[in-house]
Backbone as CSV, one residue per row, in Angstrom:
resi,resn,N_x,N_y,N_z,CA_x,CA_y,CA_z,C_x,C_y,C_z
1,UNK,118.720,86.297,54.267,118.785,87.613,53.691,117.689,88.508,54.227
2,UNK,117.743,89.327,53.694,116.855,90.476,54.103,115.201,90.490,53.773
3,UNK,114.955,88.809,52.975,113.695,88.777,52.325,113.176,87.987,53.841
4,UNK,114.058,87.095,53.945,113.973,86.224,54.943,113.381,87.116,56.085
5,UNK,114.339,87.983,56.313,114.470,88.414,57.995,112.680,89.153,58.321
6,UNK,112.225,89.759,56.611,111.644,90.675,56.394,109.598,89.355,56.871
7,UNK,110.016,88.106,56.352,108.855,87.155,56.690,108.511,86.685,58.094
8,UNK,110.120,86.603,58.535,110.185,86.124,60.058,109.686,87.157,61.186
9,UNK,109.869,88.583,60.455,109.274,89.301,61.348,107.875,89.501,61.123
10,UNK,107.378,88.953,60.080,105.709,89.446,59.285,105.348,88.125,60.404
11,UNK,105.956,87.298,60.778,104.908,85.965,61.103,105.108,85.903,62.530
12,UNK,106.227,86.923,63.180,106.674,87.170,64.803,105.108,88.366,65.203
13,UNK,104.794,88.776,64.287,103.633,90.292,64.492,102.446,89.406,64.704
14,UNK,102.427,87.854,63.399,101.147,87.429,63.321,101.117,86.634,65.337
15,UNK,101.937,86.137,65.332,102.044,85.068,66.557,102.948,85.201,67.538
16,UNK,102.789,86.807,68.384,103.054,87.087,69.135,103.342,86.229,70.413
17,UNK,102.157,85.541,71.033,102.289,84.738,72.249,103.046,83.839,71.641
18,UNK,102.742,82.941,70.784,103.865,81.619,70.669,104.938,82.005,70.486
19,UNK,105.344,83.268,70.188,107.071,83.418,70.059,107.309,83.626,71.898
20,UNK,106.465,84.095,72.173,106.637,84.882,73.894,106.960,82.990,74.824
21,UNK,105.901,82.117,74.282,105.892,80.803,75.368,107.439,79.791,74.751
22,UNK,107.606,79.907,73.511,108.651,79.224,73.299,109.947,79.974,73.374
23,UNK,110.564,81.303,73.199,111.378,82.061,72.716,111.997,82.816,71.383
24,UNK,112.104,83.486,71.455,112.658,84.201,70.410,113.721,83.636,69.481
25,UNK,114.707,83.172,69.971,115.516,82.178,69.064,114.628,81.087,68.710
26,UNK,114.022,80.223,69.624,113.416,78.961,69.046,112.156,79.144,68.321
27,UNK,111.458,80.396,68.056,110.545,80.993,67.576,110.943,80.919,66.304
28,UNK,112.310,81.632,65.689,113.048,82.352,64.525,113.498,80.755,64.077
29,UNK,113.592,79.548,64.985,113.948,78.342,64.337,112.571,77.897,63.743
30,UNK,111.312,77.733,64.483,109.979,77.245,64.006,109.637,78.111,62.498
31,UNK,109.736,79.241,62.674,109.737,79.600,61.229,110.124,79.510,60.018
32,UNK,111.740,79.576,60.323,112.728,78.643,59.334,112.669,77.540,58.836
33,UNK,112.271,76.550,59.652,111.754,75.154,59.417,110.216,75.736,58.274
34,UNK,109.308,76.035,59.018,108.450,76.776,58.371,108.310,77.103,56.670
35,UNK,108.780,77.968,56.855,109.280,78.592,55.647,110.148,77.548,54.054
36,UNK,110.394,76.927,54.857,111.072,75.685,53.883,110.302,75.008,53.342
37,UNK,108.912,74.428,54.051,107.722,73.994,53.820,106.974,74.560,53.167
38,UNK,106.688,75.603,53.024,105.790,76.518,52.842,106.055,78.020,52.665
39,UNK,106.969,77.680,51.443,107.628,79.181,50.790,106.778,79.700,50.813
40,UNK,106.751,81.467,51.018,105.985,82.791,50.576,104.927,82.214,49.173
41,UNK,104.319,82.713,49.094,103.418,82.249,47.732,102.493,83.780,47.077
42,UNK,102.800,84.756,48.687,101.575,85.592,48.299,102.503,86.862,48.711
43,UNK,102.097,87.980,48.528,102.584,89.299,49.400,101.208,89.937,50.407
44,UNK,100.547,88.935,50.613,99.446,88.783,51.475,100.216,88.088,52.988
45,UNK,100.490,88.910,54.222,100.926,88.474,55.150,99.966,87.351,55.457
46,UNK,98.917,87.546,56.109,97.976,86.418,56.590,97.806,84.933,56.004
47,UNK,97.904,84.948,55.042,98.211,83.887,53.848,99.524,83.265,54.470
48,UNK,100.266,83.976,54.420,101.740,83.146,54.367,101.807,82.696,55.486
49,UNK,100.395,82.910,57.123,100.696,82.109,58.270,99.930,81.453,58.227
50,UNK,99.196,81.131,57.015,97.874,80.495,57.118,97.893,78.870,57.715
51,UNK,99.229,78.562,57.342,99.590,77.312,57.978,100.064,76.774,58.696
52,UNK,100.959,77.837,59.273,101.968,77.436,60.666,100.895,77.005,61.260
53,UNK,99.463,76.969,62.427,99.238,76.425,63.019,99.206,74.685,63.271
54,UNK,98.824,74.278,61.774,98.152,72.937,61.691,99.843,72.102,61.187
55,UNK,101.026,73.064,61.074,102.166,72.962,60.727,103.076,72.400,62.493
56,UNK,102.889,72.944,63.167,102.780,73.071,64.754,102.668,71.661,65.069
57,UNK,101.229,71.281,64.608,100.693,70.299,65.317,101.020,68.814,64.626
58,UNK,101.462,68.640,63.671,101.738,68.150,62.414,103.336,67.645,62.619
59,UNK,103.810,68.609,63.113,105.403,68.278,63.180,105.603,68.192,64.588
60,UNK,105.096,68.180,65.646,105.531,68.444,66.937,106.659,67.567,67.676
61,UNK,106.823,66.375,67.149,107.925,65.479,67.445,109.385,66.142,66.684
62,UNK,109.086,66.151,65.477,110.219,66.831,65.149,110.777,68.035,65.568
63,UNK,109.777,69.026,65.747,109.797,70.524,66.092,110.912,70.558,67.521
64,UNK,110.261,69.350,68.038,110.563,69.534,69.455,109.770,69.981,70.435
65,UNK,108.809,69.880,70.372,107.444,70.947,71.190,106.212,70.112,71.674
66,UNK,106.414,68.756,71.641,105.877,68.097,72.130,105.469,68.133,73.756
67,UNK,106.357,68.861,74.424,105.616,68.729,75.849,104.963,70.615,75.872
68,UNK,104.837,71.212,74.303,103.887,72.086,74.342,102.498,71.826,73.372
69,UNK,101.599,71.223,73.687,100.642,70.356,73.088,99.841,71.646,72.559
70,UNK,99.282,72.344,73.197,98.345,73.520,73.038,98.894,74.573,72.410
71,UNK,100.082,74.444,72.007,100.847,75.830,70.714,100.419,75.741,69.843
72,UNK,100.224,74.351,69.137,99.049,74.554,67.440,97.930,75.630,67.830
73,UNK,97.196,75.237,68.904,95.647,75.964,69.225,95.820,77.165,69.457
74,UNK,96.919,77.721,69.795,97.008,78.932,70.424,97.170,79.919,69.593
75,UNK,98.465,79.075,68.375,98.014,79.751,67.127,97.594,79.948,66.659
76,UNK,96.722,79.235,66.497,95.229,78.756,65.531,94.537,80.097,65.885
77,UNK,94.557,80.577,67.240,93.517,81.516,67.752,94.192,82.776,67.199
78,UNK,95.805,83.291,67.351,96.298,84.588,66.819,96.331,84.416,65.720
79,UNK,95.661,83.788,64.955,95.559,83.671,63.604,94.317,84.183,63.224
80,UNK,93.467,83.528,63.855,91.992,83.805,63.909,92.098,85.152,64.202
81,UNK,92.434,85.839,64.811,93.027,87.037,65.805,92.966,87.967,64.776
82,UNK,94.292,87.875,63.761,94.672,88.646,63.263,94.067,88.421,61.719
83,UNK,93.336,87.409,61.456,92.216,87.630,60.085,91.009,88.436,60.220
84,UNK,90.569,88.572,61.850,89.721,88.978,62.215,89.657,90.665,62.157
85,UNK,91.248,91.169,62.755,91.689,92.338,62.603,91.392,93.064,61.380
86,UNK,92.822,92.054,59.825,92.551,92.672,58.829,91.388,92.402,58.183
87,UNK,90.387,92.395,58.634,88.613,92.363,57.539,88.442,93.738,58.013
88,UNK,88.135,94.088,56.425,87.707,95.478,55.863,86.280,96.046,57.189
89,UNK,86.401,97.281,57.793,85.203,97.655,58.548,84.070,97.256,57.708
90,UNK,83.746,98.005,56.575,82.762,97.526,55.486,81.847,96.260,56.261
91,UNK,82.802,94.932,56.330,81.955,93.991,56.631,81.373,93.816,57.870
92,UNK,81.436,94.703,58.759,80.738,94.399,60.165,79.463,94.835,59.995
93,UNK,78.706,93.812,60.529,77.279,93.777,60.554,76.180,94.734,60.844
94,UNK,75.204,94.640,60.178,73.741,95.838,60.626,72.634,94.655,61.290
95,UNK,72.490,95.215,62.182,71.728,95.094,63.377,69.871,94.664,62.844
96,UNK,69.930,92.883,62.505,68.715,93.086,61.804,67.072,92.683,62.888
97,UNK,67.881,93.181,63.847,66.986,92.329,65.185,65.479,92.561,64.887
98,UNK,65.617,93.816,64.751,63.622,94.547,64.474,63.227,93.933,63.445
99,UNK,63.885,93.512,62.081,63.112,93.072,60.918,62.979,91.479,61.467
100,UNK,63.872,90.574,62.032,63.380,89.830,62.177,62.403,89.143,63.144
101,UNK,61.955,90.121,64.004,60.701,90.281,65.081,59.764,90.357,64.365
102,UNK,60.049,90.800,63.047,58.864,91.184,62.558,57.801,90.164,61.221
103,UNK,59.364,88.969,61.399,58.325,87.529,60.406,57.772,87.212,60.730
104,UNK,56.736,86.071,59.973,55.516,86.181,60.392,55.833,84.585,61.404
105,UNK,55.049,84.176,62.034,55.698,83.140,62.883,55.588,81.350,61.751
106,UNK,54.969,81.762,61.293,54.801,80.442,60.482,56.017,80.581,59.378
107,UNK,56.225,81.531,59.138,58.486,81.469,58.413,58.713,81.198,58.974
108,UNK,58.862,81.332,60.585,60.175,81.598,61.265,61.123,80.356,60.673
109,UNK,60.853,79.201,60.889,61.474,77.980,61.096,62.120,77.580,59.582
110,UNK,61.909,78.247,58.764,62.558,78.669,57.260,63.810,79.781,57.464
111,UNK,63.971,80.296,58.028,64.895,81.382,57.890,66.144,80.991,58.102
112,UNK,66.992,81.220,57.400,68.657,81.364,57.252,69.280,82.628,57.685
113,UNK,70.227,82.174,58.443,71.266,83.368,58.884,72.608,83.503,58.224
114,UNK,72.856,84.529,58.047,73.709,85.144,57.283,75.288,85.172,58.632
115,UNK,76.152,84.661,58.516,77.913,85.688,59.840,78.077,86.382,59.102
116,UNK,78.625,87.713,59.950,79.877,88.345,59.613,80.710,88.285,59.197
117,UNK,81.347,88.636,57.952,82.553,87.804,57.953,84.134,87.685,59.152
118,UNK,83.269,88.983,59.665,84.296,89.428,60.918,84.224,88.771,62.194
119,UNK,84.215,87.350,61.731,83.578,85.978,63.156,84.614,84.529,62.903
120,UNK,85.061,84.194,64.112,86.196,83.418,63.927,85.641,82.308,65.589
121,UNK,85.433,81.156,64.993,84.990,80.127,66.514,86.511,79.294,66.566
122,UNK,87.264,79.139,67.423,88.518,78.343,67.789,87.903,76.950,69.159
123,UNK,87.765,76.105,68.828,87.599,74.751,69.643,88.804,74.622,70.195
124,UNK,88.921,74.232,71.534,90.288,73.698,72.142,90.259,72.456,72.948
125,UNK,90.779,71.441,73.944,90.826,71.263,74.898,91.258,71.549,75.580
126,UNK,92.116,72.388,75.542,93.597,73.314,76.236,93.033,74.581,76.681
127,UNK,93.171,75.436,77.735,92.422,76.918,78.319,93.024,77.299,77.209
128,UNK,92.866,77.652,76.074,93.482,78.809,74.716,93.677,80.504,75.482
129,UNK,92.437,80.406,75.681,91.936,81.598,75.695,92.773,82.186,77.153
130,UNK,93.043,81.938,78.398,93.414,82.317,79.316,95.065,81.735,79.098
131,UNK,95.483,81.386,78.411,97.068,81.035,77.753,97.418,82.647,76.941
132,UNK,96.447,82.549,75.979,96.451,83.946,74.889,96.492,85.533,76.392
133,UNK,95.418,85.170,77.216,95.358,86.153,78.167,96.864,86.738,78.834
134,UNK,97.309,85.880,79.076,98.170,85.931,80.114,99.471,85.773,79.768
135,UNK,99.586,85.850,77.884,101.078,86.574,77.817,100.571,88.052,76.745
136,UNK,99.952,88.793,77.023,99.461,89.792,76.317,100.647,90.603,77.451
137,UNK,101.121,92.239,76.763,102.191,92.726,77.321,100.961,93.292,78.580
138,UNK,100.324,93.598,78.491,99.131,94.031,79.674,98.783,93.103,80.745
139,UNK,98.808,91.785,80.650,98.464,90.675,81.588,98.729,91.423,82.998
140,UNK,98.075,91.108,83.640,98.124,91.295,85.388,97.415,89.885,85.661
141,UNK,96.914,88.753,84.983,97.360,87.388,85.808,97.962,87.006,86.226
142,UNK,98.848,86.374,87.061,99.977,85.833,87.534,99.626,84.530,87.452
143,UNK,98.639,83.919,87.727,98.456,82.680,88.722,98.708,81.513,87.582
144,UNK,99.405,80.847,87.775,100.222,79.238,87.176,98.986,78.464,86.150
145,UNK,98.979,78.656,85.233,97.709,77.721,83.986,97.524,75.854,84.141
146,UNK,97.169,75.898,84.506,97.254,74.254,84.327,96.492,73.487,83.159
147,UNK,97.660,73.388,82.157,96.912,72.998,80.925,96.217,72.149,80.790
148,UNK,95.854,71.330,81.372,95.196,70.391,81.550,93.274,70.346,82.296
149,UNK,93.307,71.895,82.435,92.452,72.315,83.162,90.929,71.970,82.307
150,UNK,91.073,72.110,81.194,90.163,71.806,79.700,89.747,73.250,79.173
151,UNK,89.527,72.790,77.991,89.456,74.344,77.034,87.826,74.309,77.008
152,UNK,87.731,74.706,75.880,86.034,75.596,75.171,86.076,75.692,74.184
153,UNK,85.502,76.385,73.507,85.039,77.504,72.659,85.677,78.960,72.791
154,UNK,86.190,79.634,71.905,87.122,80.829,71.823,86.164,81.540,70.537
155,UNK,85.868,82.931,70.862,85.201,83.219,69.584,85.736,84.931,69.665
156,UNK,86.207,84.887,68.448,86.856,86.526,67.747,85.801,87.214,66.739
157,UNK,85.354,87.855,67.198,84.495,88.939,66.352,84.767,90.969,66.546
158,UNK,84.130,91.673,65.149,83.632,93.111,65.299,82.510,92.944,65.891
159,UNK,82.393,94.191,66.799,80.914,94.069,67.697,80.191,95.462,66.065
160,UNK,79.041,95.788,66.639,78.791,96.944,65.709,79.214,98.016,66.166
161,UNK,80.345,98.473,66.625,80.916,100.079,67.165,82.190,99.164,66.642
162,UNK,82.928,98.545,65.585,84.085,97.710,64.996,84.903,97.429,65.989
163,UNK,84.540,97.705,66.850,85.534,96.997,68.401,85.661,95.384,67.809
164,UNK,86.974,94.972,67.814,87.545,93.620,67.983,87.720,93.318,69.058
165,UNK,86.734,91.697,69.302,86.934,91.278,70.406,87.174,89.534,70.594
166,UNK,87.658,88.733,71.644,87.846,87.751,72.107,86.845,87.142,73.396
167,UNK,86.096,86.477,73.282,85.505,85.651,74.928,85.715,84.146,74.470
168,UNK,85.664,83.568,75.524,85.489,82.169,75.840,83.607,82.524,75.923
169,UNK,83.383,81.537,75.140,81.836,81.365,75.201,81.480,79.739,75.659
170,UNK,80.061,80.052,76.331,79.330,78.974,76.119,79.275,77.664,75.228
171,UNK,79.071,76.456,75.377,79.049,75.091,74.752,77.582,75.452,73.946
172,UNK,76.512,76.041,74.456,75.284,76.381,73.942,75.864,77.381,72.767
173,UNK,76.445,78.710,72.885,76.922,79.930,71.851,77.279,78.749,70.721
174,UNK,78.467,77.898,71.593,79.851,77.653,70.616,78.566,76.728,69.520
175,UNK,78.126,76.037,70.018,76.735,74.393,69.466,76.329,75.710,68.315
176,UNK,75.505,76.896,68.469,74.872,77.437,67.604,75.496,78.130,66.896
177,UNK,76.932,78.330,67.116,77.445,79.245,66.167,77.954,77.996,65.118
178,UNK,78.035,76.971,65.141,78.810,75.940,64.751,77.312,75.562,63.495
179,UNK,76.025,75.311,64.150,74.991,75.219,63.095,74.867,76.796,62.567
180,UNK,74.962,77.715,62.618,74.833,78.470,61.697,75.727,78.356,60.516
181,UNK,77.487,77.862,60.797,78.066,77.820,59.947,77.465,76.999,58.737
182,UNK,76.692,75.599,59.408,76.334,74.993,58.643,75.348,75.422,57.523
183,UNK,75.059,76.531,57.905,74.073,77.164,57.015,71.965,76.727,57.173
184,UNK,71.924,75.931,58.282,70.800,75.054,58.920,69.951,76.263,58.959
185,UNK,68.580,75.949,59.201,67.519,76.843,59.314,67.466,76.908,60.853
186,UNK,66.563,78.099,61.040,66.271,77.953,62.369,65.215,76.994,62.924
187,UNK,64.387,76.273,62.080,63.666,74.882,62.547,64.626,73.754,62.660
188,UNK,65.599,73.932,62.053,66.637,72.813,62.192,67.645,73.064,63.339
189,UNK,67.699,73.992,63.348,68.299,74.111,64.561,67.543,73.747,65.864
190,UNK,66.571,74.360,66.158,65.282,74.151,66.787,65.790,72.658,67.641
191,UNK,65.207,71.910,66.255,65.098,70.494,66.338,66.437,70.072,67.036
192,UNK,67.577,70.730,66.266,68.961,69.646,66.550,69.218,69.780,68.395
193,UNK,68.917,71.354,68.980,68.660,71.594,70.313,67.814,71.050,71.231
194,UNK,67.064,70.426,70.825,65.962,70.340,71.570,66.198,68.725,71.553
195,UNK,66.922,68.052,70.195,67.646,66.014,70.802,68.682,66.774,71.566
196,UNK,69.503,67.600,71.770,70.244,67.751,72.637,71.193,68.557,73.366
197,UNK,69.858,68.880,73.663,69.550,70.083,75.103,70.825,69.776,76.266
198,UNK,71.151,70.714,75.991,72.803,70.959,76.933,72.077,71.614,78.721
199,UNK,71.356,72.577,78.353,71.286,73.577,80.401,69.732,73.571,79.905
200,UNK,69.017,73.929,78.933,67.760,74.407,78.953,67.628,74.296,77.085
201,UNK,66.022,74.219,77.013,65.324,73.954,75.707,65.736,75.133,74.760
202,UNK,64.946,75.041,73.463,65.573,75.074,71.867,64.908,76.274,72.312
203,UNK,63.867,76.738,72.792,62.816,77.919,72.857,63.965,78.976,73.354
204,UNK,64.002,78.727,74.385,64.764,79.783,75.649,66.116,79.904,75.046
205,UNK,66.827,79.078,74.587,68.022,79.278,73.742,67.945,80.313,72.253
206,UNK,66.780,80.391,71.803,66.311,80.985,71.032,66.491,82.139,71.690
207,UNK,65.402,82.681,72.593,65.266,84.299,73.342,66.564,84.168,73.766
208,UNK,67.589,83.517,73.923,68.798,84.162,74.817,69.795,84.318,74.002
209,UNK,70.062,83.697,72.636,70.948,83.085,72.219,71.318,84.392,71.216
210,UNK,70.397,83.895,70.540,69.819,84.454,69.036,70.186,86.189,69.298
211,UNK,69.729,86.141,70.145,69.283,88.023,70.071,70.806,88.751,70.481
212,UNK,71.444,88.207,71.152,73.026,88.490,71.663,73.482,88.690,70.370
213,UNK,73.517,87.350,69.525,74.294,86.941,68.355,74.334,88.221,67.382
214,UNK,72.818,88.770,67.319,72.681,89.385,66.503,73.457,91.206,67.323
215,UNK,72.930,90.995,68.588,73.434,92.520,69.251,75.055,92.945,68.780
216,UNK,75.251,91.627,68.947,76.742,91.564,68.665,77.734,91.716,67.248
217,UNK,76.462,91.970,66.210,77.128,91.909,64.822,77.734,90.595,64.309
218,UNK,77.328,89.714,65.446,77.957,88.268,64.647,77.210,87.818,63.353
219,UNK,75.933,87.581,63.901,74.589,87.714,62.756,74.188,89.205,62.162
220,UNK,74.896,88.800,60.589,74.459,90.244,59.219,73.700,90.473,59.113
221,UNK,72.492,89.178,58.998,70.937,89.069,57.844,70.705,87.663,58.110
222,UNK,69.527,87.689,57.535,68.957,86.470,57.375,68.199,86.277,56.434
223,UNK,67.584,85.208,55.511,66.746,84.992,54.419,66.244,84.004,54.083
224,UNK,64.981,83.426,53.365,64.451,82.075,53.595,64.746,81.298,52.458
C-alpha cells in the first residue's frame, strides 16, 4: 500500500549507494524482507534504518548477497551519513583550542574530552569509503575497486562553518578517536600511545592529532 511504498522510499533516500550496487528491484526486495523484521516503530525516518545495516550482514546467505560482503559496511556508513546530516546545527562544536593551551601543565593529563555529537567513526576491511565515492551521481572515478584492497577508518563529521563531511582517516586519528569515545583522559591516552606507537610517539601525536580534532569541531570541550 501506500504506507509501504511511502517507507521503501524513506529507506531508498537513507541508502542511496546500496540501492545503486544491488538494483532497484532487488533493493525494493531487501527492504521488504526488511520491513517484516523490523516493522516501522517510529515516524522518525533514521530510526526505522537504524537496522538494515547489521540486518545486511546478519542475513546475507539468505538475502542472497553473499558475494556482496562490504554492503552491511557501506550501509553502516550512509547511515552514519545521514544521522550525521539530521543533527540539529545547534550541536556543532566551539573551537576550545585557546582555553585549552591555557591549563596548567600539571592538569593536563586529567582532562576529558567532550565529541560532537555531529561525529560518526565507521571501521571496515572493505575500501567503504572509495565504494561510497564512486557511486555518488558526481563520481568521475572510473577505475575498477578491488574489494579486497583493505579498508580503514571512515569518519563523518560538521566542521565549524556546519559543512558535512566524509575522509578516510589515519589508524593514529581512527586509535584516538576510538579512546576518546571511551571517555579516557589525556594521560591515559598518553600512556595507551606510547605501549603502542603506530608511525611516531604519544607527544607528537598530541601536537598533530589533538589540535586538528579540535580545528575540526570534532572535539566540543573538555573537563577534568
Amino acid at each position: 500500500g501506500s504506507a509501504q511504498a511511502g517507507l521503501q522510499s524513506a529507506l531508498s533516500d537513507i541508502f542511496p549507494v546500496c540501492e545503486r550496487l544491488v538494483g532497484r528491484r532487488f533493493f525494493l526486495g531487501l527492504v521488504s524482507h526488511y520491513l517484516k523484521v523490523h516493522p516501522s516503530q517510529s515516524f522518525d525516518i533514521g530510526e526505522l534504518g537504524a537496522c538494515f545495516p547489521q540486518f545486511l550482514k546478519e542475513n546475507a546467505l539468505q538475502l542472497n548477497i553473499e558475494e556482496l560482503p562490504y554492503l552491511g559496511d557501506v550501509t553502516q556508513l550512509e547511515l552514519c551519513w545521514h544521522q550525521v546530516q539530521d543533527q540539529s546545527l545547534e550541536s556543532a562544536a566551539v573551537n576550545n583550542l585557546q582555553a585549552l593551551s591555557e591549563v596548567d601543565e600539571d592538569q593536563q593529563a586529567a582532562i576529558r574530552f567532550t565529541l560532537s555529537a555531529s561525529t560518526r567513526l565507521v571501521n571496515s576491511i572493505y575500501p567503504i569509503f572509495r565504494i561510497w565515492q564512486a557511486n555518488q551521481q558526481s563520481a568521475t572515478d572510473t577505475d575498477d575497486i578491488n574489494v579486497m584492497e583493505g579498508g580503514g577508518a571512515v569518519f563523518i563529521w560538521r566542521d565549524l562553518l556546519f559543512k558535512l563531511r566524509m575522509e578516510s582517516v589515519s589508524e593514529t586519528v581512527s586509535s584516538w578517536m576510538q579512546a576518546l569515545q571511551q571517555n579516557l583522559t589525556l594521560g591515559e591516552i598518553e600512556l595507551m600511545h606510547n605501549d603502542n606507537s603506530i608511525n611516531q610517539n604519544a607527544s607528537d601525536q598530541i601536537e598533530q592529532v589533538l589540535p586538528w580534532l579540535m580545528q575540526q569541531g570534532i572535539i566540543d570541550g573538555f573537563y577534568f
